[in-house]
PATI-498604 format. One record per residue (C-alpha): z, y, x. Coordinates in Angstrom, 1 decimal. Example, Ala and Ser with C-alpha at 12.3 -4.5 7.8 and 13.67 -1.06 7.14 Angstrom:
! residues 2
- zz,yy,xx
- 7.8,-4.5,12.3
- 7.1,-1.1,13.7
! end
This chain:
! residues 111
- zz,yy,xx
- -82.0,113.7,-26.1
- -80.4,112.3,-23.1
- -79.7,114.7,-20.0
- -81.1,113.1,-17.1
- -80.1,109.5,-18.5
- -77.3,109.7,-17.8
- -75.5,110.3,-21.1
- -76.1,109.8,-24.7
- -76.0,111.2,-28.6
- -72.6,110.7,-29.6
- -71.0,108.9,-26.2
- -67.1,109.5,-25.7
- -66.3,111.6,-22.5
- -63.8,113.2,-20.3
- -64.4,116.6,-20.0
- -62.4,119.7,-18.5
- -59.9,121.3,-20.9
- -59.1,124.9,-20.7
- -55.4,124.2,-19.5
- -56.6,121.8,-16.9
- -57.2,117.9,-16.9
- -59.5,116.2,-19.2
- -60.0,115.8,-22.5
- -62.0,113.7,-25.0
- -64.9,114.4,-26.6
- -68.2,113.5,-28.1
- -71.6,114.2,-26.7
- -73.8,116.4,-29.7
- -76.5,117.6,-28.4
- -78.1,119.1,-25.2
- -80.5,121.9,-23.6
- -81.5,123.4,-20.4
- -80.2,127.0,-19.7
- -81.6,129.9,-18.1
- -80.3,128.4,-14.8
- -82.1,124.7,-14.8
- -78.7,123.4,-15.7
- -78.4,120.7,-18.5
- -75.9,121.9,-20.7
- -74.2,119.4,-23.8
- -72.8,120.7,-26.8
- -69.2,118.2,-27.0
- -67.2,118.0,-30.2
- -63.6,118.4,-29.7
- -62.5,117.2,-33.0
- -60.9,119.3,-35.5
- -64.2,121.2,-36.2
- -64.1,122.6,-32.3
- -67.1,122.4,-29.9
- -68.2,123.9,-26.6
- -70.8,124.1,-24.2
- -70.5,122.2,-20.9
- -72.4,121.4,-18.1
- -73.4,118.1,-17.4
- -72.3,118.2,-14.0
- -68.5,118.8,-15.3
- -68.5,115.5,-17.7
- -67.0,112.4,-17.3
- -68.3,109.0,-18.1
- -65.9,107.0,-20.1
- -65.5,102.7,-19.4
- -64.5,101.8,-22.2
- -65.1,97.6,-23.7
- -66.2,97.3,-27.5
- -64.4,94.6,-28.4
- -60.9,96.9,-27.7
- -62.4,100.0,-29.9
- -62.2,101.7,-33.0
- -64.2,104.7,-34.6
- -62.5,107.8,-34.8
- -63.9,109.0,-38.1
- -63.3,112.7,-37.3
- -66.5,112.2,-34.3
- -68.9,113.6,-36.6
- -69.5,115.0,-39.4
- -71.5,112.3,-40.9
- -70.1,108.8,-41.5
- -68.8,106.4,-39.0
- -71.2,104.1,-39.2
- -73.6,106.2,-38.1
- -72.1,106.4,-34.7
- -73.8,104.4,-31.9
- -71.9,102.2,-30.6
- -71.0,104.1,-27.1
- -68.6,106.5,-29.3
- -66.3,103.8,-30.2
- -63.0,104.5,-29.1
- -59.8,103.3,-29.0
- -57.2,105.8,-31.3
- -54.2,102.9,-30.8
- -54.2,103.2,-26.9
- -53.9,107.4,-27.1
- -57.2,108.2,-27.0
- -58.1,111.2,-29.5
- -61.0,114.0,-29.2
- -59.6,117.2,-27.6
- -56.3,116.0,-26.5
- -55.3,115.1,-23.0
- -57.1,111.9,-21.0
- -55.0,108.7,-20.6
- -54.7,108.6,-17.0
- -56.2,105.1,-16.5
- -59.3,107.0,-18.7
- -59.5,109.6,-15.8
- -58.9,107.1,-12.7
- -61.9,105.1,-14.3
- -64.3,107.9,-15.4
- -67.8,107.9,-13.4
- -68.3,111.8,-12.4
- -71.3,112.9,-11.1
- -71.8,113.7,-7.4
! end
């Protein structure tokens, strides 16, 4: 199930951390709440998810031919991934932790 098209099963985004910033994660799954609001259920990595709204998540510009699965993304294998959770682990990028700042500069937010 895709929100309103925008996002995807298993897509890497930028999405707020606790401390502040952005962090990586991967898109799960997502449902409307009592509010109208689509909300995604994100892995974090490390066995750690949370609920956020669409509204708060950032779209990640990322080019194929640079990236490489993470296999902790899911808890299936790899290869089951679509292609839009590829990632890059050699340039920094890993779920939970802190967004590269080019990452965040590039991110599509919505309005």
């Amino acid at each position: 199930h895709a929100g309103r098209g925008t996002f995807v099963w298993g897509e890497l985004v930028l999405v707020p951390r606790s401390k502040g910033g952005m962090c990586y994660a991967v898109l799960e799954s997502c449902k409307e709440d009592h509010k109208k609001r689509i909300m995604w259920t994100v892995n974090l990595g490390e066995n750690s998810k949370k609920q956020v709204p669409e509204l708060l998540i950032g779209k990640m510009l990322i080019s194929a031919d640079t990236a490489a699965y993470l296999p902790e993304m899911s808890d299936g294998p790899a290869h089951e991934l679509p292609e839009a959770a590829m990632v890059a682990p050699e340039a920094g990028r890993t779920l939970g932790r802190p967004a590269l700042h080019k990452d965040v500069q590039a991110a599509v937010l919505s309005p």
